[in-house]
VEXNU-137861 format. One record per residue (C-alpha): residue number from 0; x, y, z; residue in three letters. Coordinates in pm, whole numbers, plus 50000, padded with zeros to 5 digits. Layout:
# VEXNU-137861
resi	u	v	w	resn
NUM	X	Y	Z	ala
...
//
This chain:
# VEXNU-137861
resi	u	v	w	resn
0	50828	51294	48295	unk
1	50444	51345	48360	unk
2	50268	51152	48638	unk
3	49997	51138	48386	unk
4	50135	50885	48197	unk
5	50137	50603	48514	unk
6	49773	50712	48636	unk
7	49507	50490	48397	unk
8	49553	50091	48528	unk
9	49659	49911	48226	unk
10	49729	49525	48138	unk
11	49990	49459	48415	unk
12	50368	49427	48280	unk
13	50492	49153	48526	unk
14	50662	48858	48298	unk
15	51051	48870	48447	unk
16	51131	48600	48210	unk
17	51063	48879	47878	unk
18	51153	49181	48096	unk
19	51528	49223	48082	unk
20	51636	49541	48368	unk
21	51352	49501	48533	unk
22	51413	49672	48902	unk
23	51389	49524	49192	unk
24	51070	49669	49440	unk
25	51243	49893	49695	unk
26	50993	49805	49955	unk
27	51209	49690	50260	unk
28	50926	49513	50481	unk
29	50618	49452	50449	unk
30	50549	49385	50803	unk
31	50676	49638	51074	unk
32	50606	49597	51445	unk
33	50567	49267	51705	unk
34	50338	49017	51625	unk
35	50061	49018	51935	unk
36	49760	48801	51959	unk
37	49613	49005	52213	unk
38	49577	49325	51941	unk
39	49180	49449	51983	unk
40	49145	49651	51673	unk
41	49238	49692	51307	unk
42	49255	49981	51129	unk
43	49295	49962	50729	unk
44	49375	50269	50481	unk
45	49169	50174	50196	unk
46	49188	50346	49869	unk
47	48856	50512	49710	unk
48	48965	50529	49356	unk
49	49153	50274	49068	unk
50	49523	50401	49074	unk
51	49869	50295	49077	unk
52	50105	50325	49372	unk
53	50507	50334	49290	unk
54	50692	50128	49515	unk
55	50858	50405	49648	unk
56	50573	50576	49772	unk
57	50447	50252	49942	unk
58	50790	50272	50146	unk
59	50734	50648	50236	unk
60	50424	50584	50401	unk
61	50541	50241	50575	unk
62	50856	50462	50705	unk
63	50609	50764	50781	unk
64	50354	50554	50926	unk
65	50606	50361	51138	unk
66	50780	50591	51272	unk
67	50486	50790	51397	unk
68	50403	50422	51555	unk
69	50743	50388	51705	unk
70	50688	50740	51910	unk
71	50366	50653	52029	unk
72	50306	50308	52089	unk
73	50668	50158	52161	unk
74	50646	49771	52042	unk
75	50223	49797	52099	unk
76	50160	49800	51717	unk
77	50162	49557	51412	unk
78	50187	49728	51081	unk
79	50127	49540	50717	unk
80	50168	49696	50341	unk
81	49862	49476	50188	unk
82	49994	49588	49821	unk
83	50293	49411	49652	unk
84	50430	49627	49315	unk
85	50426	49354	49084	unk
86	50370	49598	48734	unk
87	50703	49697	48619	unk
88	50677	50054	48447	unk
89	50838	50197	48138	unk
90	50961	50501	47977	unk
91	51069	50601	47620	unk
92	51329	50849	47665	unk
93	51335	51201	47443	unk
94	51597	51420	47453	unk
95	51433	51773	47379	unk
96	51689	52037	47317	unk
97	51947	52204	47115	unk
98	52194	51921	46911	unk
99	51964	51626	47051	unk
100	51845	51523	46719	unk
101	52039	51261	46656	unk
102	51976	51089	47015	unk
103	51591	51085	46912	unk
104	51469	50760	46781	unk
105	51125	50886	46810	unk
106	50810	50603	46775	unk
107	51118	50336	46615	unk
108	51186	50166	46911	unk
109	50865	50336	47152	unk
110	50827	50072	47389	unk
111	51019	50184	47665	unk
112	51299	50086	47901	unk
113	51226	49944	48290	unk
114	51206	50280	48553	unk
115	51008	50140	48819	unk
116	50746	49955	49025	unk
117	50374	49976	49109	unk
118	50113	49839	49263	unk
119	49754	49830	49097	unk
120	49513	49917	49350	unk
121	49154	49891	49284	unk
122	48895	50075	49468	unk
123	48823	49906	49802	unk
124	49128	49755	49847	unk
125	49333	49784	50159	unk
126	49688	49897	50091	unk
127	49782	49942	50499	unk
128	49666	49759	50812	unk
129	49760	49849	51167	unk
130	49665	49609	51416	unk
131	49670	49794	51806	unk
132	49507	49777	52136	unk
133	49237	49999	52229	unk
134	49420	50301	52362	unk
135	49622	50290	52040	unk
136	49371	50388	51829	unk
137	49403	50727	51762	unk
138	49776	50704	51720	unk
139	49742	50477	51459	unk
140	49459	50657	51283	unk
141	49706	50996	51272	unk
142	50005	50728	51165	unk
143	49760	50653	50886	unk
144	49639	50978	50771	unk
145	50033	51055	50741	unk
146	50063	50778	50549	unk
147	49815	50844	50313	unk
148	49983	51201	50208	unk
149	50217	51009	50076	unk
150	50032	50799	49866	unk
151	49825	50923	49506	unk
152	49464	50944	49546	unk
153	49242	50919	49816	unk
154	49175	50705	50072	unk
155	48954	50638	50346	unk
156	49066	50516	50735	unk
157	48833	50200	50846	unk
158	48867	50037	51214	unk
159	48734	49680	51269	unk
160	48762	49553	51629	unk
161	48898	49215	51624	unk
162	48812	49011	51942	unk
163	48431	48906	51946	unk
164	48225	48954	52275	unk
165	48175	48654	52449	unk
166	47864	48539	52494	unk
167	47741	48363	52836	unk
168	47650	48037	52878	unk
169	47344	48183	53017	unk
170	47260	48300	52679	unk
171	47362	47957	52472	unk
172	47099	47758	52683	unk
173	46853	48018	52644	unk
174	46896	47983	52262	unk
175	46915	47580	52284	unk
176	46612	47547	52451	unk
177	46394	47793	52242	unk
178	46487	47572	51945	unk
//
């Protein structure tokens, strides 16, 4: 099997009620970590290019990624898979070899059995968040860059702080009065 055959995004195959076999995803979480209100920065893996990412792979880099957490940070992280594999993915089986011609049904019956998962990511979409406090950052930029070797395609590393400056009530009667 080539990996060239899952890498154009096609007309999602996600109807379970038509789709008899169809796996399961073998994501285990989607979130990973405690749930703080006090986190002070985000920091998103964002994919650069169209492509598809197997559910597999998207549990690799959540187990990668969260592991490399887990070492660093302790509890002081909040990890999300943005993706969700909702295309199901399908293979017509050919037996190449000595006495396989009668196992060969050829283009008959060519539209393929369930074998999988993915997600279809567009470019600019996040596929992993971290949420951390400020001396987490670089740990979960690494965690994320791990992550992303495990993933097809490239992707970029963004961090967004999340708590707004508050401004002084100095400065809100300044502005009121001006106007």
């Amino acid at each position: 099997m080539h990996a060239k055959n899952y890498r154009k995004i096609e007309r999602p195959y996600t109807r379970q009620e038509f789709i008899h076999g169809a796996p399961q995803p073998r994501l285990a979480k989607y979130d990973y970590g405690t749930w703080r209100d006090s986190y002070e920065y985000e920091l998103s893996l964002i994919a650069e290019t169209d492509c598809q990412i197997r559910d597999i792979a998207l549990e690799s880099a959540r187990v990668t990624a969260g592991k490399m957490l887990t070492e660093k940070l302790g509890e002081n992280f909040y990890l999300t898979i943005k993706v969700h594999p909702h295309h199901v993915l399908r293979e017509n089986k050919m037996i190449f070899g000595a006495h396989a011609d009668r196992l060969q049904e050829g283009m008959s019956r060519a539209f393929g059995r369930p074998i999988g998962r993915a997600a279809q990511v567009e470019a600019g979409t996040k596929v992993i968040t971290v949420m951390v406090l400020r001396d987490g950052i670089e740990a979960a930029r690494e965690a994320l860059k791990t992550a992303a070797k495990k993933l097809p395609k490239g992707y970029r590393i963004e961090v967004m702080p999340l708590k707004k400056e508050l401004i002084s009530s100095s400065e809100v009667a300044g502005n009121s009065s001006a106007a």
